[in-house]
RODO-2510 file (C-alpha; in nm, 4 decimals, decimal comma):
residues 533
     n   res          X          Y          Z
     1     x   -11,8800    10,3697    12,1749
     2     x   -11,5592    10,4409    11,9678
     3     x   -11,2769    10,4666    12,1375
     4     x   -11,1188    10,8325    12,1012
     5     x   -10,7228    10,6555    12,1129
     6     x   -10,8249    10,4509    11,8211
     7     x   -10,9962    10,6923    11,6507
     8     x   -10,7241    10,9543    11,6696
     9     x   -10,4656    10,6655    11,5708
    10     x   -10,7041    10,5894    11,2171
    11     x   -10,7022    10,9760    11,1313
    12     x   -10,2776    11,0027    11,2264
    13     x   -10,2555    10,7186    10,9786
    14     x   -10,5186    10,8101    10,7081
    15     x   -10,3515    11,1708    10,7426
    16     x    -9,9955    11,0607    10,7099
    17     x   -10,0934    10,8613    10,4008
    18     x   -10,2592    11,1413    10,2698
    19     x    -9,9358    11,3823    10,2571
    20     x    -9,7650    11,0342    10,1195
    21     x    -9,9443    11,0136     9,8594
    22     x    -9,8962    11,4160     9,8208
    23     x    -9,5468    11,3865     9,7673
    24     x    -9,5330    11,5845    10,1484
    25     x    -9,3254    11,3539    10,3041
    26     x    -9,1300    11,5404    10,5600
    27     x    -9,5063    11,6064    10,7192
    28     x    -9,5876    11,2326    10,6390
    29     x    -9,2742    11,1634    10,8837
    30     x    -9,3807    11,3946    11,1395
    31     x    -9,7729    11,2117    11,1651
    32     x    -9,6244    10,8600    11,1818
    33     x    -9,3657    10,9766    11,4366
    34     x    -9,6764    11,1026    11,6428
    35     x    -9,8806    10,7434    11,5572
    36     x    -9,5561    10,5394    11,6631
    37     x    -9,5989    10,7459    12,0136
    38     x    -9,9309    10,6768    12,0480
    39     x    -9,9289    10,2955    11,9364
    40     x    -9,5064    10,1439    12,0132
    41     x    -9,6661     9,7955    11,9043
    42     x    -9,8043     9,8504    11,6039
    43     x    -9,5800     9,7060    11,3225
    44     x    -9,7850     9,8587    11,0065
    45     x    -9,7144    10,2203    11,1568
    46     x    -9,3127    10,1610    11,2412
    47     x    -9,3138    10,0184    10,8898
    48     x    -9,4947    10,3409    10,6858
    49     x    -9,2416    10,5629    10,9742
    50     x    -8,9770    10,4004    10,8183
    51     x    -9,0563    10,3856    10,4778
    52     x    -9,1292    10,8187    10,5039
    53     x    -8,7915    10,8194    10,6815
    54     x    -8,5936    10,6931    10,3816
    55     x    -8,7968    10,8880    10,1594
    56     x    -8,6835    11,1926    10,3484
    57     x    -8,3342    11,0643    10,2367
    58     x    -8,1999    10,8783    10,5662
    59     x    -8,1321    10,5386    10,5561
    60     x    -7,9913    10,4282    10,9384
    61     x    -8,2736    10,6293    11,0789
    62     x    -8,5181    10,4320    10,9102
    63     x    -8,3792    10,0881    10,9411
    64     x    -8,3447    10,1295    11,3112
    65     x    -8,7737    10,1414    11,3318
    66     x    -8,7643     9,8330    11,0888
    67     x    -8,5174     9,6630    11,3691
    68     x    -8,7395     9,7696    11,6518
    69     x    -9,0795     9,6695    11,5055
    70     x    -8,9548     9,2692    11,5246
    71     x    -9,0127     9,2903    11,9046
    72     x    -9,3631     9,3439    11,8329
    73     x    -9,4137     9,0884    11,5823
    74     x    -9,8073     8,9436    11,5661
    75     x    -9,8576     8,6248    11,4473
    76     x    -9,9664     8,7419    11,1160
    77     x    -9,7461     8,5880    10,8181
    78     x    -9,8071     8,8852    10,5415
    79     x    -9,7002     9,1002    10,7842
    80     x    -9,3666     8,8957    10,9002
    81     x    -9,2999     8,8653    10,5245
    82     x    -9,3372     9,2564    10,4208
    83     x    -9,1528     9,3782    10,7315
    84     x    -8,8333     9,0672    10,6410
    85     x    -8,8250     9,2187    10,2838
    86     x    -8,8073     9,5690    10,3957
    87     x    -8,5046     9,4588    10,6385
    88     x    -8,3339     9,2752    10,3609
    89     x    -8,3910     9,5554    10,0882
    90     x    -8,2151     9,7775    10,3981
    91     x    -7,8766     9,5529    10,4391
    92     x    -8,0365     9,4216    10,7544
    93     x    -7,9961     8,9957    10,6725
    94     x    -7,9537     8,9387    11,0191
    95     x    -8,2881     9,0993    11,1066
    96     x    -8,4177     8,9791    10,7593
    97     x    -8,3622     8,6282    10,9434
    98     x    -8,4765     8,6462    11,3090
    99     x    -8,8569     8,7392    11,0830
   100     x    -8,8103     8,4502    10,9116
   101     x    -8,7160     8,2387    11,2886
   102     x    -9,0312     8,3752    11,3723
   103     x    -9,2397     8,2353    11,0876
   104     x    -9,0694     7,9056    11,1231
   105     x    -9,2102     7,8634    11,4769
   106     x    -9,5929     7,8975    11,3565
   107     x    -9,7260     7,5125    11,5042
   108     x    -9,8891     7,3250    11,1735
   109     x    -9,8644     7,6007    10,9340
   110     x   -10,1231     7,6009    10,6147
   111     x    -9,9960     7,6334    10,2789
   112     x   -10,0073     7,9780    10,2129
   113     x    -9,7411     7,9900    10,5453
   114     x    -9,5092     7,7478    10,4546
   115     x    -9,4946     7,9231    10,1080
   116     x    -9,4294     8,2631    10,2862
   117     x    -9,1456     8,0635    10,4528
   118     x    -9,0109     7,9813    10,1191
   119     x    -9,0436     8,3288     9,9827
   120     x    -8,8138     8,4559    10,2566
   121     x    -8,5320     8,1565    10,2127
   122     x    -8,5357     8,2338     9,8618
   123     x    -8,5163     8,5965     9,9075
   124     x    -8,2174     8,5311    10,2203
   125     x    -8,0711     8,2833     9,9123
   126     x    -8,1226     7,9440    10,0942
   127     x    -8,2210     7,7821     9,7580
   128     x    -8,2427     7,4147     9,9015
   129     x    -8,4448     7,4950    10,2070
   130     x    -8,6749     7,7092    10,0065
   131     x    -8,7463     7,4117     9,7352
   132     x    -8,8150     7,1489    10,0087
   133     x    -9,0882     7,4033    10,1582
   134     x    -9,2553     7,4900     9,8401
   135     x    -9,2988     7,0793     9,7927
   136     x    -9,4329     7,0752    10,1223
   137     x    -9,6941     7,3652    10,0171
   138     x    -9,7522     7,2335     9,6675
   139     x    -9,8636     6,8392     9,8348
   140     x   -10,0797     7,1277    10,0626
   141     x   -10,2715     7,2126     9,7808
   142     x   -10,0867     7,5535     9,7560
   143     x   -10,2367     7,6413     9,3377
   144     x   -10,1211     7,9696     9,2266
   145     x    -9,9240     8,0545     8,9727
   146     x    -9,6214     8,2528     9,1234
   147     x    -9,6340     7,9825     9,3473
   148     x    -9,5529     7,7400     9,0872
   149     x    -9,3127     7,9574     8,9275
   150     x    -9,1124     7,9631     9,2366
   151     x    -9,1684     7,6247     9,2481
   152     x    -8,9777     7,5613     8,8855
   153     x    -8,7174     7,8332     8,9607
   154     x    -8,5879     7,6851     9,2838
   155     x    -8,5912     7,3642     9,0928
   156     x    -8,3927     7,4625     8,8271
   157     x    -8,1236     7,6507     9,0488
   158     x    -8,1003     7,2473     9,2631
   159     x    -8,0138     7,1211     8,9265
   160     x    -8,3668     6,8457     8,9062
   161     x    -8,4306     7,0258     8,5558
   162     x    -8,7206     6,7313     8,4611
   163     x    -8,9193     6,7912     8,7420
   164     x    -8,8369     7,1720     8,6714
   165     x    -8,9619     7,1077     8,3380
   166     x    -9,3102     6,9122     8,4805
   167     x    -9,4130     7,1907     8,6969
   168     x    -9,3140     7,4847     8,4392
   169     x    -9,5333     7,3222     8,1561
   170     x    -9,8220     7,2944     8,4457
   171     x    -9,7956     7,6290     8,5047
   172     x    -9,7812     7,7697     8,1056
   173     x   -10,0774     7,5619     8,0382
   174     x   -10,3540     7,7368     8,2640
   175     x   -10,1219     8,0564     8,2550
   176     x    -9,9686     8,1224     7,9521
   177     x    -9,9415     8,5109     8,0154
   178     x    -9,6734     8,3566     8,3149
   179     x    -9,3988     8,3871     8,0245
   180     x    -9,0985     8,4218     8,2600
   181     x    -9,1676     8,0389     8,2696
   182     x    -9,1449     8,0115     7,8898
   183     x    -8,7887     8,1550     7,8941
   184     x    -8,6499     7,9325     8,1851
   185     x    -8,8057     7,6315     8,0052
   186     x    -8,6261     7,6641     7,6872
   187     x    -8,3066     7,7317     7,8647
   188     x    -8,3555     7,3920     8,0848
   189     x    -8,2052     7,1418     7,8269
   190     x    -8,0717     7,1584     7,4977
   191     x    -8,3197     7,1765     7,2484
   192     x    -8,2898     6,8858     6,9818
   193     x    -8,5248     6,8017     6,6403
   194     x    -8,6926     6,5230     6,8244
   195     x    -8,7499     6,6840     7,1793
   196     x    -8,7976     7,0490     7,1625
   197     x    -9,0756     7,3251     7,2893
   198     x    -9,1181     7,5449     6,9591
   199     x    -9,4760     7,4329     6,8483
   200     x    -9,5811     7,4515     7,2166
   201     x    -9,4372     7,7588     7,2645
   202     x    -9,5964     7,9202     6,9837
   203     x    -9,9115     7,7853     7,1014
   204     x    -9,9029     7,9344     7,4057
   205     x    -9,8140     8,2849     7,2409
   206     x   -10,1277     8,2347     7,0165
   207     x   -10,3798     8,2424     7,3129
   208     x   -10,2361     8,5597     7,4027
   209     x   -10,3710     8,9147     7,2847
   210     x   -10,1832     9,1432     7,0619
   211     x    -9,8249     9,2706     7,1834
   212     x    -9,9356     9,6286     7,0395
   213     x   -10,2433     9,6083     7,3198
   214     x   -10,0622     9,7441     7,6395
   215     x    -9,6794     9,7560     7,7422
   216     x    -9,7172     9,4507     7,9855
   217     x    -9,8377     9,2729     7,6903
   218     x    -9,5387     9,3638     7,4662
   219     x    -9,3272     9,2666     7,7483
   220     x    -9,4806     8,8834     7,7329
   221     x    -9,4834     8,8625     7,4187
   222     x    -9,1000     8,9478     7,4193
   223     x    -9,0375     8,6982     7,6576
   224     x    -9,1892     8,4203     7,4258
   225     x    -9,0015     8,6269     7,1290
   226     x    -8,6774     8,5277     7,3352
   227     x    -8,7666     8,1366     7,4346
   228     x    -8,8398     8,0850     7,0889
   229     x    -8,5038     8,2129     6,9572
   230     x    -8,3128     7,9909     7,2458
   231     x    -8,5253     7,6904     7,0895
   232     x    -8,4568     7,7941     6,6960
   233     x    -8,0786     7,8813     6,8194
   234     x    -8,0552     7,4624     6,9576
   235     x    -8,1728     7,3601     6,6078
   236     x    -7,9412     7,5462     6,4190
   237     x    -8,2197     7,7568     6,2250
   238     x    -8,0642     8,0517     6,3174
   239     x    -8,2275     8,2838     6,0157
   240     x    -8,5297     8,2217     6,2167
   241     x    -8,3695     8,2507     6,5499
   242     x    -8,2072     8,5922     6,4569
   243     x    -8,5519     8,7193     6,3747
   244     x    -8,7118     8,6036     6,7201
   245     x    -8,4093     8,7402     6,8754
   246     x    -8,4292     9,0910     6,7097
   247     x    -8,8453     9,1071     6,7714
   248     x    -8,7705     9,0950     7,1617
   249     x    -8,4653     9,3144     7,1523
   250     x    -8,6878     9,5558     6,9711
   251     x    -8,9482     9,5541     7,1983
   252     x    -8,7191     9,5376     7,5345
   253     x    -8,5269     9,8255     7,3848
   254     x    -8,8459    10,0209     7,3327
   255     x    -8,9644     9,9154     7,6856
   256     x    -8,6197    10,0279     7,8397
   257     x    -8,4583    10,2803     7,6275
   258     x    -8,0785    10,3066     7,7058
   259     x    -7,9453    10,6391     7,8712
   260     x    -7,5459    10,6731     7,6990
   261     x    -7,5036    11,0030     7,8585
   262     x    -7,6495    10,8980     8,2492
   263     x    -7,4129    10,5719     8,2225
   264     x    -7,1393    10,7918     8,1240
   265     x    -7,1806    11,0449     8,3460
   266     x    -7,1618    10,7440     8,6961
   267     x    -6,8708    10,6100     8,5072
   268     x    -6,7055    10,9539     8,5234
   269     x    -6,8226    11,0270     8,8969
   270     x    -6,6966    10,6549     8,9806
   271     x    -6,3652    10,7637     8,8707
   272     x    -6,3428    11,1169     9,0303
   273     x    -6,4517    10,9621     9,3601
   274     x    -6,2244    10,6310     9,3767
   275     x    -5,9600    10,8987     9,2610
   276     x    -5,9998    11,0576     9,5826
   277     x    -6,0182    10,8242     9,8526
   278     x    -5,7606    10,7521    10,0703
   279     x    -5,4581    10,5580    10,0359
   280     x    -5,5088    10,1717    10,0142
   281     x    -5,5067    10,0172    10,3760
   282     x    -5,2142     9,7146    10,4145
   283     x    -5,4010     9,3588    10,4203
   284     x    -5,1658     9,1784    10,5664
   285     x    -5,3047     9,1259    10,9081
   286     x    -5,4667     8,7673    10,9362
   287     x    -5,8449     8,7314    10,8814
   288     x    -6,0249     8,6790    11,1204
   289     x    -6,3305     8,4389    11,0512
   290     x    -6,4722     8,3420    10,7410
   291     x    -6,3802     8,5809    10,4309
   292     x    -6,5251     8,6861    10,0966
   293     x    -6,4107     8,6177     9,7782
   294     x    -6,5489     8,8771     9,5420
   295     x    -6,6335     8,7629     9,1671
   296     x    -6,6820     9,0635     8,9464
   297     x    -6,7342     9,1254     8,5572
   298     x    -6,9448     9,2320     8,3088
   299     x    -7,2546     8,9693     8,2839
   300     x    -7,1975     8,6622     8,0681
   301     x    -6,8564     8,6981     8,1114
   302     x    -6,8868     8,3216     8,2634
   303     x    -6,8523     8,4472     8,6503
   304     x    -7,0789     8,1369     8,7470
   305     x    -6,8759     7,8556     8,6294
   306     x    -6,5835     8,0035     8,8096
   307     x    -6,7825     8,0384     9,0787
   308     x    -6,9127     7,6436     9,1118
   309     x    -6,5250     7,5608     9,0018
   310     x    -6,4493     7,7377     9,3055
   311     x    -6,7720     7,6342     9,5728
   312     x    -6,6129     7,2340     9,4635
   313     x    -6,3524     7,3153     9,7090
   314     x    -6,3967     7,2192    10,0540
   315     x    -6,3156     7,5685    10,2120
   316     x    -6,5211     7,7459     9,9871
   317     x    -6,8730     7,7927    10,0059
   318     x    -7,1277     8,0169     9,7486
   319     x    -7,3493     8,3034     9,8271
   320     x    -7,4545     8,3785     9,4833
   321     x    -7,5242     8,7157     9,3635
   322     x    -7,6166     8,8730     9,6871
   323     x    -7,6302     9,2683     9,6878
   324     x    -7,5163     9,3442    10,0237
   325     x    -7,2020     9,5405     9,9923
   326     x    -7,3783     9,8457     9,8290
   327     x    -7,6713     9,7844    10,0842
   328     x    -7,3936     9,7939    10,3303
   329     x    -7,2372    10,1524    10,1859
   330     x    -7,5714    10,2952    10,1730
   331     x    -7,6121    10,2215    10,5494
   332     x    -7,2760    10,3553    10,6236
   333     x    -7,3455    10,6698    10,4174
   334     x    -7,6509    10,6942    10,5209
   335     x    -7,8308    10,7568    10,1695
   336     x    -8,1108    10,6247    10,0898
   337     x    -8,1021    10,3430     9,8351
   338     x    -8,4811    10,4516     9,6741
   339     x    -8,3175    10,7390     9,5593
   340     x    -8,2514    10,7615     9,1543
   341     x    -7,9406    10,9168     9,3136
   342     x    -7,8934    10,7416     9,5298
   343     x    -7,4902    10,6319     9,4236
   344     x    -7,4228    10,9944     9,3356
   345     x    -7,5081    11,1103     9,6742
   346     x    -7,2435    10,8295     9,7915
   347     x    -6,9828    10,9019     9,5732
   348     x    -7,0094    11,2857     9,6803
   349     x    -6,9213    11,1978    10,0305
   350     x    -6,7051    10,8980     9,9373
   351     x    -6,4104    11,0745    10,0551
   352     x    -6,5907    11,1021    10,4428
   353     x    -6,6710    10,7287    10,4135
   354     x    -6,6001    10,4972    10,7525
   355     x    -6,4423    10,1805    10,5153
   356     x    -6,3681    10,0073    10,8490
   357     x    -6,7559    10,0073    10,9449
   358     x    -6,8301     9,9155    10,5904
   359     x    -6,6226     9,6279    10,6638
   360     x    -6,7074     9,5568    10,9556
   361     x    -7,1258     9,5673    10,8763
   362     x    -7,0680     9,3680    10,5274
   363     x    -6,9026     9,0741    10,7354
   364     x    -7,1653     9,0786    11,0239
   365     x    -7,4684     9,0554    10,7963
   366     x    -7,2928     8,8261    10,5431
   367     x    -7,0649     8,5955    10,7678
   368     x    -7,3360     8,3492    10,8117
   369     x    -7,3156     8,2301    10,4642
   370     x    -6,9509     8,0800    10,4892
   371     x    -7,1556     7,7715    10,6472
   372     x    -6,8576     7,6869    10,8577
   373     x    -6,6008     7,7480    10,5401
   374     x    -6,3218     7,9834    10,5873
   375     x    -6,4334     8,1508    10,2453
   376     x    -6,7535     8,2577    10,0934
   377     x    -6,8122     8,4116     9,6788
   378     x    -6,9984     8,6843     9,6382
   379     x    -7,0513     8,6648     9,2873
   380     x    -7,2539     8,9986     9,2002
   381     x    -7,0829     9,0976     8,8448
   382     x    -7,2307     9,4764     8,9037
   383     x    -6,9441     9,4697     9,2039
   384     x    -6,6934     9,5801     8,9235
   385     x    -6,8077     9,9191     8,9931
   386     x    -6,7242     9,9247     9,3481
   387     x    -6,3958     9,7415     9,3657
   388     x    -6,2435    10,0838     9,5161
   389     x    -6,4186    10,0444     9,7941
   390     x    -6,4479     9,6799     9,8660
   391     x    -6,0694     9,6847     9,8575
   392     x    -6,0655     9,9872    10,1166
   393     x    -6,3472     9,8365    10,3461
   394     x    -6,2017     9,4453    10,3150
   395     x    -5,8133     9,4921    10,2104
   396     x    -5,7579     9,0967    10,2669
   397     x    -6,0946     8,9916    10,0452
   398     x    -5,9995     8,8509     9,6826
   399     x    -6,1720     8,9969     9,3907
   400     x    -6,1624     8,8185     9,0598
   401     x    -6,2553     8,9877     8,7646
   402     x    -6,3332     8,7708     8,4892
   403     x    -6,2861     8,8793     8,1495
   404     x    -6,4287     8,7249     7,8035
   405     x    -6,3677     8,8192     7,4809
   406     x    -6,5714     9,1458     7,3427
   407     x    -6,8339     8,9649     7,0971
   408     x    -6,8464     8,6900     7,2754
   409     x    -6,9384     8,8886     7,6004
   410     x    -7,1936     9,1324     7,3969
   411     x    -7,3308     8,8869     7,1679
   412     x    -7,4122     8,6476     7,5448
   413     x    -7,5884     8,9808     7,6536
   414     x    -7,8043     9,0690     7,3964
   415     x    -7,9228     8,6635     7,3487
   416     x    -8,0227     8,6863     7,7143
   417     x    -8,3591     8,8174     7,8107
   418     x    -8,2773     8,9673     8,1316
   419     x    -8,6357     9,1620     8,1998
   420     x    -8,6335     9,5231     8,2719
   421     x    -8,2843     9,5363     8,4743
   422     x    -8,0183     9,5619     8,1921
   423     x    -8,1208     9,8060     7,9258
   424     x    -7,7911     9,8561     7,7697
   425     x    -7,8797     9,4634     7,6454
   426     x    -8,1267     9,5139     7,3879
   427     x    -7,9486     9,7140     7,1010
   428     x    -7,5994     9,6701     6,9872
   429     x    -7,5074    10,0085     6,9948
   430     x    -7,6064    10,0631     7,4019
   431     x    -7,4248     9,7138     7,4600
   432     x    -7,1288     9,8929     7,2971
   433     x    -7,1373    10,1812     7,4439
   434     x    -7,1869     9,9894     7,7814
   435     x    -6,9169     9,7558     7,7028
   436     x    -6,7028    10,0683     7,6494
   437     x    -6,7583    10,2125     8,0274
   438     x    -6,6841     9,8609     8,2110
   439     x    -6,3703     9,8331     7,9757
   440     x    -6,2842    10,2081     8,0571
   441     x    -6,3187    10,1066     8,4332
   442     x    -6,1156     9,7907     8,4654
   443     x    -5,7940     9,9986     8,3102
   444     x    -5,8925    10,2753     8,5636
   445     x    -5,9082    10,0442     8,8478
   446     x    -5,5763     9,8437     8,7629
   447     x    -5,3791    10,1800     8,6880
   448     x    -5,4703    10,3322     9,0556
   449     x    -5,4815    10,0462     9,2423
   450     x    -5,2253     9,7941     9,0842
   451     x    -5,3041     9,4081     9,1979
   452     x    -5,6251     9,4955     9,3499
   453     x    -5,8395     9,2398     9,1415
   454     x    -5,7245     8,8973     8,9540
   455     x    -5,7626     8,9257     8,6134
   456     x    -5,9443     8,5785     8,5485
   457     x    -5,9485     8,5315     8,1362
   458     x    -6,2500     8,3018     8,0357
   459     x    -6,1136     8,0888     7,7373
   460     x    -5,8193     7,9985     7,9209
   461     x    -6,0525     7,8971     8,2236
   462     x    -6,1933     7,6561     7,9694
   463     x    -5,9144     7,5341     7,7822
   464     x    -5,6730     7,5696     8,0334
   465     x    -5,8726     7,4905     8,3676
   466     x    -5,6172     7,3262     8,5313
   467     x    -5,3740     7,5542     8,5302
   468     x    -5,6132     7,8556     8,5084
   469     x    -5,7817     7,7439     8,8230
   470     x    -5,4775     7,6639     9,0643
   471     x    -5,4087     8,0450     8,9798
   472     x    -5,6626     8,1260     9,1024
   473     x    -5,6909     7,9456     9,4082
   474     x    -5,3244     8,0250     9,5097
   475     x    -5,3971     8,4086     9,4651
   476     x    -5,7206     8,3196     9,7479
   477     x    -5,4209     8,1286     9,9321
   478     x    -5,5453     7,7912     9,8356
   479     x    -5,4200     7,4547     9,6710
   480     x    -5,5738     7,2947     9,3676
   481     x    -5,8708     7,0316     9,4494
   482     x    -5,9811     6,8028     9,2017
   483     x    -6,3329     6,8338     9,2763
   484     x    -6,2925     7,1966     9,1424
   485     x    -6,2475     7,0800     8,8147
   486     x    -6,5412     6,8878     8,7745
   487     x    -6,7952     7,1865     8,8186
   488     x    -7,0752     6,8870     8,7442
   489     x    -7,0054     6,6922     9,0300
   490     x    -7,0802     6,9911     9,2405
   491     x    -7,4306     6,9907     9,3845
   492     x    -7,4374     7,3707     9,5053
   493     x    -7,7602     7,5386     9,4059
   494     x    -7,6800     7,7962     9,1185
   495     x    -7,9043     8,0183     9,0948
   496     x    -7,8459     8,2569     8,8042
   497     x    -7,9633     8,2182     8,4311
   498     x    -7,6680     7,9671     8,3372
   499     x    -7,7525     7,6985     8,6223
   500     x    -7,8048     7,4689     8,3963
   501     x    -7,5158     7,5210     8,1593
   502     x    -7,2426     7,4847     8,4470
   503     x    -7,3608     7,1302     8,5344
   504     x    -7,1879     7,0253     8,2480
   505     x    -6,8185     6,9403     8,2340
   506     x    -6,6167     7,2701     8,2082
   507     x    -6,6069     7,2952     7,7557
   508     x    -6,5504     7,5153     7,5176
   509     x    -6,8897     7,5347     7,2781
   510     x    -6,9627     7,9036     7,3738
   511     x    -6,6166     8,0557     7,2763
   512     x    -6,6997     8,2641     6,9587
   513     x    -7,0218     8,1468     6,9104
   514     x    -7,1465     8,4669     6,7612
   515     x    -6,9993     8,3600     6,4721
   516     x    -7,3124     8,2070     6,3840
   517     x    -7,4685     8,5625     6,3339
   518     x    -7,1245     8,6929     6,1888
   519     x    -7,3372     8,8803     5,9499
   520     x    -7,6534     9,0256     6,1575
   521     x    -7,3621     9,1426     6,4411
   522     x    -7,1571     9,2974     6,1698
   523     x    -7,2918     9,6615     6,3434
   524     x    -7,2039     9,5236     6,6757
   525     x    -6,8347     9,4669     6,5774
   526     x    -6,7974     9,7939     6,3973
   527     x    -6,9366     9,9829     6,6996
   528     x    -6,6854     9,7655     6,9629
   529     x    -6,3654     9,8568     6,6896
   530     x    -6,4858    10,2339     6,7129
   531     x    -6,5194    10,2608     7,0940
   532     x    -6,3773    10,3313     7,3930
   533     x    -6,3388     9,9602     7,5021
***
């Protein structure tokens, strides 16, 4: 005999999904709100209550049922997983974490655990503790293929770039539609006339079917379209490396079509609001515990060899790019960050803004990181953008804004396959344009809030380190180490698209390398001489 509780919870939930699915969310809310009633333990409903909740537009709401539903954790590791990346996605590390405690504690786990466990440190950024678990569920007999990608990723970012390589060439072999593989292998050594991945790389494109066939397609075929050009690029065949370059620009740019006016229009809103916030608050009062040192820029500008100059020291640690500041002013706002709209809906009320519970929330969930070090870099380059308010919310953080020259910046942009994230980086009149805004900013920023951010210039970091460096450090209130010179020596996990790059000695090969494709960036110069930037 069925039991009428249970039945009546199936048809709340297969109801609530229902109006989901209808776009009816506010009624979606209301049937979960009555499930969560009926069942308090059940994870899968606090999760979907949540999930309508920040639909409906309100973000503390809904992370307080995430936070609630880890007291009712089963053992069930999907489930620990899903509800540890909603938390994180939220702001909520700290919760994020006590998930991933739970996980940790499962007696014996099987493979598929232990690479749930990594999943989660690599997600929280603990890039060292998530490689040694995915060995331990690889020698498990762990065989899928975004498990070996992980595998070669985490490798990569701990700097063992031939056992990186082993495990990436695995992977292409039985799965050679698994092209983000293709792009990190080409970018794991230099490329050289007797050891170099072109013929196998075009193999591998050659088993797959047309680009035209279907928009995922085009978007793998792009990524091999961009390994092949880094490869061609190493050899110096750069006629042939332009025209793998321009095939995946062409097809990213057709994939992710730039939007001039929508950029423009945040830009403008960015200003109006930071125009309108209160005065500055004095940072002179002494920090208390571990504080953040803020790395902004546009990307490529060389952020992450200033960061691992600066992690050498002994009081500095690295976070990486970790997004938790705007997570952090969504909470406080209390927008919702699935919104398309989500930052105009901010900035509207950034006048109303609590910057000392900004503050206050960013350090809780991010204090952790220091590792015992009195500072910590967040090194999110996007962070340009919300300097105003970092410098309201943490008036005693550093931020460093490192600037590169314009074609060298562009030109590192539109070489880089960055997926579907960065669409101004696939046609030289969007990177332009784009370059245009985050010049247009920086002058904004210094002219209202004079000495907020440390201008950091990138050739003279690596012609001039020395001096360059102990700049910087004496602007965080530190002296010169030599271990931050040597960015080589330092065996911090980097995990961005250059870590292999800054475990070289600090030299000066990419300053105006466009000049290679001095002709084929001929529109891309015009169009930075004619802009706004």
């Amino acid at each position: 005999m069925t039991n009428p509780t249970s039945a009546n919870e199936l048809e709340l939930r297969r109801r609530a999904r229902r109006a989901s699915d209808d776009g009816q969310y506010p009624m979606a809310e209301a049937l979960l709100r009555d499930l969560v009633h009926q069942a308090p333990r059940d994870v899968p409903a606090r999760m979907e209550l949540a999930q309508a909740i920040l639909r409906n537009g309100r973000m503390r709401e809904a992370t307080r049922h995430l936070l609630e539903a880890i007291a009712f954790l089963p053992n069930d590791a999907p489930l620990i997983a899903q509800l540890a990346w909603r938390l994180s996605l939220q702001g909520e590390i700290l919760g994020a974490r006590q998930c991933l405690d739970h996980l940790m504690r499962a007696p014996n786990p099987p493979p598929h655990v232990i690479a749930e466990q990594a999943h989660l440190r690599w997600m929280l950024g603990e890039v060292s503790q998530a490689a040694r678990l995915m060995e331990m569920a690889a020698k498990g007999g762990l065989d899928a293929p975004g498990e070996y990608y992980l595998r070669g990723m985490l490798l990569q970012f701990e700097g063992r770039l031939d056992e990186a390589q082993q495990v990436l060439l695995a992977l292409l072999d039985r799965w050679p539609e698994h092209a983000d593989a293709a792009v990190i292998l080409a970018n794991l050594h230099r490329q050289t006339a007797s050891a170099n991945h072109l013929d196998l790389l075009r193999s591998l494109q050659s088993r797959l079917p047309p680009e035209a066939a279907h928009p995922r397609l085009r978007f793998i075929h792009a990524e091999y379209h961009s390994a092949q050009f880094k490869v061609l690029d190493d050899l110096g065949q750069w006629d042939e490396a332009w025209a793998q370059l321009e095939r995946c620009n062409h097809a990213m740019h057709v994939l992710n079509p730039y939007d001039a006016h929508a950029e423009a229009v945040q830009v403008a809103a960015l200003e109006a609001a930071a125009a309108a916030l209160p005065a500055l608050p004095r940072n002179d009062s002494p920090a208390d515990g571990p504080m953040p040192i803020f790395i902004v820029s546009l990307p490529r500008s060389g952020s992450t060899l200033l960061d691992h100059m600066l992690s050498a020291h002994s009081d500095v640690v690295s976070a990486g790019e970790i997004n938790d500041f705007q997570r952090q002013l969504h909470w406080v706002a209390d927008v919702s960050p699935t919104r398309a709209d989500s930052l105009s809906s901010i900035l509207a009320k950034a006048d109303s803004i609590d910057f000392q519970l900004l503050g206050q929330r960013y350090r809780e969930q991010t204090c952790w990181r220091a590792q015992g070090r009195r500072f910590y870099i967040d090194k999110m380059p996007i962070n340009l953008r919300m300097v105003p308010f970092i410098r309201r919310a943490l008036p005693a953080a550093p931020i460093l804004h490192l600037a590169r020259a314009p074609m060298d910046v562009c030109y590192s942009n539109l070489k880089v396959m960055f997926g579907n994230t960065s669409a101004y980086c696939y046609d030289m009149g969007a990177m332009a344009h784009y370059y245009g805004l985050y010049r247009r900013l920086v002058r904004r920023w210094h002219a209202l809030m004079p000495g907020a951010m440390l201008d950091v210039d990138y050739a003279a970091l690596v012609t001039q380190p020395e001096q360059t460096l102990a700049r910087v450090l004496a602007h965080c209130g530190l002296a010169l180490e030599p271990a931050c010179l040597r960015p080589e020596g330092n065996p911090a996990p980097v995990a961005t698209p250059s870590s292999a790059q800054v475990r070289e000695p600090v030299h000066t090969r990419a300053l105006e390398q466009w000049r290679r494709y001095e002709v084929q960036l001929e529109p891309l110069r015009r169009a930075l001489g004619s802009n706004d930037g």
